[in-house]
N, C-alpha and C positions, 0 to 999 in steps of 0.2 A: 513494501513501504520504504523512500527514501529519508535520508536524514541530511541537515541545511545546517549550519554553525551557529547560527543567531536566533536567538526569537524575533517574530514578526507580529505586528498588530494584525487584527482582524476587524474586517468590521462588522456591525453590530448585526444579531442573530436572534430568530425568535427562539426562547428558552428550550419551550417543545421542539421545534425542527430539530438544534441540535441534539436533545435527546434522543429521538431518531435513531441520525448519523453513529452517534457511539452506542447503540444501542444496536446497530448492523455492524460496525465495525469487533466488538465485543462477541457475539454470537458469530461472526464469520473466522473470529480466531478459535473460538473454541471449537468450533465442528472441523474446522480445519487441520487440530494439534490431534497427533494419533495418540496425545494423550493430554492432561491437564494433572494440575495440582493445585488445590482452592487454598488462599491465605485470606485473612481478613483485611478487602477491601480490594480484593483481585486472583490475579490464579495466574500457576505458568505455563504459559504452551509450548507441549517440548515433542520433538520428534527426532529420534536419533539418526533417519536414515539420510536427511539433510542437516547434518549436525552444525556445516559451515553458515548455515542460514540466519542472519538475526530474525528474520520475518518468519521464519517457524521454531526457535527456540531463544523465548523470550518472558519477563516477566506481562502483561499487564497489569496495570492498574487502573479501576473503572469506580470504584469506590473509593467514601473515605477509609484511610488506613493511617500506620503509624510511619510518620517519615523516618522514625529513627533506626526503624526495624529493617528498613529495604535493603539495606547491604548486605547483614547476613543473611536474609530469605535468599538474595539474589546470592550469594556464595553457597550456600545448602545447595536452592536448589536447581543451580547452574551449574554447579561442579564439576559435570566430567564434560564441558563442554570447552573450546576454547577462548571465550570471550563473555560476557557482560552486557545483558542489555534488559532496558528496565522502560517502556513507554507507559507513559500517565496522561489520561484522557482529558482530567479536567484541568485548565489551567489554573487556579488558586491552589490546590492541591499539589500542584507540578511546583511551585517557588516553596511550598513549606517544604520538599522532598528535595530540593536543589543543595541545600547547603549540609547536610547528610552525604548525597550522593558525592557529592563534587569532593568532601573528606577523604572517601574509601577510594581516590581516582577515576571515576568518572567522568565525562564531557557531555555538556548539555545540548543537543540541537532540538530544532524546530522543524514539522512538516506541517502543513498546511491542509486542512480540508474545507476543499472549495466544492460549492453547490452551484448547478445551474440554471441560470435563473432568464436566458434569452430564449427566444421562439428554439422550436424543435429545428433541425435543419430540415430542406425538403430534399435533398437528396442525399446519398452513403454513398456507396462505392467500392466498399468492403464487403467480404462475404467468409463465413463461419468455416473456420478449419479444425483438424486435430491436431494432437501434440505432435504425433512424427512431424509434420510438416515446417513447426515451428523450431525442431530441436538444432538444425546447424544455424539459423539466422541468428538464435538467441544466443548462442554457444559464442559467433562473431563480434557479437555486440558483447558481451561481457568480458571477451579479450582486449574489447578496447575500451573498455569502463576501467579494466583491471588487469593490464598488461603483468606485473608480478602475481600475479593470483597462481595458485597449485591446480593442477589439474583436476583436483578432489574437490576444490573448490568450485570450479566451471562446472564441475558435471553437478554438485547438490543445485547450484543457483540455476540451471537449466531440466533437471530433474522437478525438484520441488513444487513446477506449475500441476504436476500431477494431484498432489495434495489440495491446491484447491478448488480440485471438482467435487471435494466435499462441504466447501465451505457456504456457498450458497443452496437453495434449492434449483436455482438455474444458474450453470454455469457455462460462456461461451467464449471462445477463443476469437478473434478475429484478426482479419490479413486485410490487407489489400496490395494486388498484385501489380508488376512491371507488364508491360505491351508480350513478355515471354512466357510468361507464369510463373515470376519469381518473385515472393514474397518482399516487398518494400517497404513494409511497416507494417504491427500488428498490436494487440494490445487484449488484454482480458476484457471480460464485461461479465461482473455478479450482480444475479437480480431474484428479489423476493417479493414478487407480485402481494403476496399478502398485506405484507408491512408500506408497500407503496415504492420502499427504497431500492436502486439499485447504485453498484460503483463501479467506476472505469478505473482501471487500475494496469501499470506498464506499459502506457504507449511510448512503444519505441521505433524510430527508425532504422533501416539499414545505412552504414555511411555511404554506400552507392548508388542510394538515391535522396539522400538530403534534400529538401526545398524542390521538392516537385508536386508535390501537393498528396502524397499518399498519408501522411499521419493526419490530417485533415478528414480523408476519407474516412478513416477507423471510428475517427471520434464521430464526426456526421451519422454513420452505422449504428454508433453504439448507443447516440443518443435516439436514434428513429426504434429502434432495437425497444430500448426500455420505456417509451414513450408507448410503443404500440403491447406492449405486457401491462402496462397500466400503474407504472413507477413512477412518480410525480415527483419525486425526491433523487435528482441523480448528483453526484458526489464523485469526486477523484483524488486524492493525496499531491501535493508539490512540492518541492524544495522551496523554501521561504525564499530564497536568497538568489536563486541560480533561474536562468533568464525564461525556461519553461512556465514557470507561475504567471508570467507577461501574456504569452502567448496564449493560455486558457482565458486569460481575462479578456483578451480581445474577442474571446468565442464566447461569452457571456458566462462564466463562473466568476463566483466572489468568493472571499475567504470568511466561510464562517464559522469557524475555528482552528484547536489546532493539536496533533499529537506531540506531548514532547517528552524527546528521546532521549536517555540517561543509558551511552556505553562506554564499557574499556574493555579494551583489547585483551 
């Protein structure tokens, strides 16, 4: 999951749907964290072996709880990690925790979860890979997400996809390839036929093939993907701010609602 500077409005969402949504995003942290620790009104997912990760060593919050409590919960029990991070699902919730958080050093962003709500596409183009395949393209892309980053860092944030092949009941990777067989863009897809819900999560491109229509592909895939599992609910995470949330709108996702993210470094 990214994080945006700003909070963003959403618009208006039936109560149930998005209970739903944080209702798979809640249950896909915790089967995902090799381990959890339950506070009243959330729990932390923590995994040492990608320590550099906010996305796997994190607080949630899903529940009501105490704003005034989250710093030290988050100092307990974040401690031997190098950073701070605290996402809260509900927005009412998220402003009473804002001005607590924002005391102990904190910075507040916004991500977005957007639903989608246009026809299925009729064709993909993308087709289901394994991690080795994804390990140098993602490795590339994250040197240029994060040109100062440690080495220790690149390898948790391109290791880590391992972890959530626990997070869903079905979990699949997808590519879609160059005219050579070089992977040009690819992206996660979790899906839980049960619950109806699935989410597309990471689509990224390579910078050497920008704008040629492969991340188009993935998502096209991943929405035929969860459509034919029988997920009526698909959902993706965006930066509020930064110009990808545009480009999902114009493929039929809305924003209906939204994670907001409380870290320091």
């Amino acid at each position: 999951m990214s994080t945006a500077s700003e909070p963003a409005a959403t618009s208006s969402a039936d109560p149930a749907e998005l209970r739903r949504v944080h209702d798979f995003v809640s249950a896909f942290t915790r089967r995902q964290a090799a381990r959890t620790v339950d506070f009243p009104g959330g729990f932390a997912a923590l995994d040492d072996a990608y320590a550099h990760s906010h996305g796997n060593n994190h607080l949630l919050v899903d529940g009501p709880t105490d704003p005034g409590a989250l710093p030290g919960r988050a100092e307990e029990l974040l401690a031997h990690l190098p950073h701070r991070a605290v996402y809260v699902l509900d927005g009412p919730t998220a402003a009473t925790c804002a001005e607590p958080l924002a005391r102990a050093g904190y910075t507040r962003a916004t991500v977005l979860l957007m639903r989608h709500e246009g026809p299925v596409p009729e064709l993909g183009g993308a087709r289901e890979v394994d991690l080795p395949a994804l390990e140098g393209p993602v490795a590339e892309s994250w040197r240029r997400f994060l040109p100062e980053a440690a080495d220790e860092v690149i390898r948790h944030l391109v290791d880590r996809r391992a972890a959530r092949l626990r997070g869903a009941p079905d979990v699949r990777f997808l590519a879609s390839h160059d005219e050579w067989g070089e992977v040009a863009a690819w992206g996660d897809l979790y899906l839980d036929p049960a619950s109806g819900v699935a989410q597309i999560e990471d689509l990224v491109t390579a910078a050497s093939h920008l704008r040629r229509g492969h991340a188009g592909a993935v998502l096209d895939t991943a929405l035929r993907t969860a459509a034919a599992a029988g997920c009526g609910t698909v959902f993706l995470t965006a930066l509020a701010d930064d110009w990808p949330r545009h480009w999902y709108e114009r493929r039929g996702f809305v924003p209906v609602g939204a994670v907001h993210c409380f870290e320091r470094a």
